[in-house]
C-alpha distance (Angstrom), angle and dihedral (degrees) to the residues before:
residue distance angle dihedral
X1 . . .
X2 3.65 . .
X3 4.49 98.5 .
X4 4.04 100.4 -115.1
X5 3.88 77.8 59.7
X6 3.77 93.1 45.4
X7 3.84 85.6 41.3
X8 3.88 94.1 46.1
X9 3.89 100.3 49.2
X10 4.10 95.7 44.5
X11 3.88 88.4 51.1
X12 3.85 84.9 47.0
X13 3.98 95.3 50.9
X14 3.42 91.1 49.3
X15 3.81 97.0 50.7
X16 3.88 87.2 50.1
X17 3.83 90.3 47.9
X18 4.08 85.3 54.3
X19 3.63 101.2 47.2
X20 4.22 78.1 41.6
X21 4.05 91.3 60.9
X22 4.09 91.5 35.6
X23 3.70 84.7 66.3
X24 3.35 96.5 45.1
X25 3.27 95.5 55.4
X26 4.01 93.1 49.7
X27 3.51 97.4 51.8
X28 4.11 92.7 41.5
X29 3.98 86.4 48.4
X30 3.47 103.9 -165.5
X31 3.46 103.7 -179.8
X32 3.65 128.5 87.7
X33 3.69 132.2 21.8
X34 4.42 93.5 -25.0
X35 3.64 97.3 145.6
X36 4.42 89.5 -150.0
X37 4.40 87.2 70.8
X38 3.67 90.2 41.5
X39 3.62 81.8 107.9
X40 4.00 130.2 30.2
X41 4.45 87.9 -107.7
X42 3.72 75.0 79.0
X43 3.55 103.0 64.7
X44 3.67 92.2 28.0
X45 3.77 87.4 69.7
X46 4.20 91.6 36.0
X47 3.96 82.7 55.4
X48 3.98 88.1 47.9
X49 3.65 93.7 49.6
X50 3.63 94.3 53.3
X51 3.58 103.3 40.2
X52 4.11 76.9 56.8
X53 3.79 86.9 50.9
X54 3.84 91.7 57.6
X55 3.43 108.2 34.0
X56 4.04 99.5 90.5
X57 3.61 88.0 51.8
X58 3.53 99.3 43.6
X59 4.18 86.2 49.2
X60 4.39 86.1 49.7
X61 3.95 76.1 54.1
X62 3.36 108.0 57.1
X63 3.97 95.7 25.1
X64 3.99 92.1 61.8
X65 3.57 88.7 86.3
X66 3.98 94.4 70.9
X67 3.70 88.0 70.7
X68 3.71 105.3 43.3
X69 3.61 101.3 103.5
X70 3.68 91.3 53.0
X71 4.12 117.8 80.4
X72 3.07 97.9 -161.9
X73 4.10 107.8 44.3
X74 3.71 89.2 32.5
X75 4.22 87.9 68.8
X76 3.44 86.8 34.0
X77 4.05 89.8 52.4
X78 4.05 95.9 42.2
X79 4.30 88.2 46.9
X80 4.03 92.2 43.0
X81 4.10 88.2 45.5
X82 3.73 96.7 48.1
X83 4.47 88.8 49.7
X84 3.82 83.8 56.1
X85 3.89 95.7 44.6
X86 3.84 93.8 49.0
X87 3.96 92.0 38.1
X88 3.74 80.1 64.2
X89 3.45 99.0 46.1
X90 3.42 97.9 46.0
X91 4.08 95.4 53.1
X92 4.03 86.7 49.8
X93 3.91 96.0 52.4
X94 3.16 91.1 44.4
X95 4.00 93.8 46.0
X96 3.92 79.7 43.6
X97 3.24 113.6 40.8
X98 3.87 114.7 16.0
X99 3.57 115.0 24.5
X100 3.71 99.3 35.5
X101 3.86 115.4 178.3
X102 3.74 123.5 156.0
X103 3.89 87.4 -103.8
X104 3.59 100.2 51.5
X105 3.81 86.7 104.1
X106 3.59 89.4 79.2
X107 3.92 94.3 81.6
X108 4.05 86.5 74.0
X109 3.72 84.5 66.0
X110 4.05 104.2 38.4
X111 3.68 96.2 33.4
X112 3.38 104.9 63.4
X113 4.20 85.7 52.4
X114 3.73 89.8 60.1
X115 3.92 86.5 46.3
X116 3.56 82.8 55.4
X117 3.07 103.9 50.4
X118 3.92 94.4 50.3
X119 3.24 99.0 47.3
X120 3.74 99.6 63.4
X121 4.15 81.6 46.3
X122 3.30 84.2 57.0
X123 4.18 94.0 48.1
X124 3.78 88.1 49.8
X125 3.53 88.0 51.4
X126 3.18 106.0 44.2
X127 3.73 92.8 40.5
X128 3.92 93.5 57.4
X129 3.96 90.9 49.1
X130 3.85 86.6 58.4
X131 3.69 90.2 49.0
X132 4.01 88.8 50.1
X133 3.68 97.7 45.5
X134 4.07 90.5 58.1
């Protein structure tokens, strides 16, 4: 993965995990009278919830360097990791911002599973195009 790529795609991640942990904290609302932060348990659990949130996209992060000497799977990598970041984004805006429902702050629990889950697909795959490019 050439570095400007390398570069470009960490400073992505990290501005998805941000906007990630902004929403978080605007759907959680901590501020005010909420009777859950009253004491710190409350934000212990906030702070668990988003370091949940982040995690898959913090591991694309730091796992984009197993494909850099490969072409191929490195552009394959970076395009894969950016679907999963704005997958993610997407379902907490909406969640967030335009179908709110009292529940909505499930998707920082089920979310990053499906993250998961497509980021090792996206390993494999990438993995096996480096393997067929040799």
């Amino acid at each position: 993965m050439p570095v400007p790529l390398l570069f470009s795609l960490r400073v992505f991640l990290c501005l998805v995990m941000a906007a990630s942990v902004a929403l978080a904290i605007r759907m959680a609302r901590p501020w005010g009278d909420n009777y859950a932060y009253q004491e710190f348990s409350g934000y212990v659990g906030l702070g668990m919830f988003m370091l949940w949130a982040i995690l898959p996209l913090a591991a694309l992060a730091w796992a984009a360097r197993w494909f850099r000497h490969a072409r191929i799977a490195s552009w394959v990598y970076a395009i894969g990791a950016c679907g999963i970041a704005l997958f993610g984004l997407y379902v907490y805006v909406d969640a967030a911002l335009i179908h709110i429902d009292p529940q909505g702050g499930l998707v920082f629990m089920f979310v990053p599973l499906v993250q998961w889950g497509a980021a090792l697909a996206l390993a494999a795959v990438c993995a096996v195009v480096r393997r067929v490019a040799r």
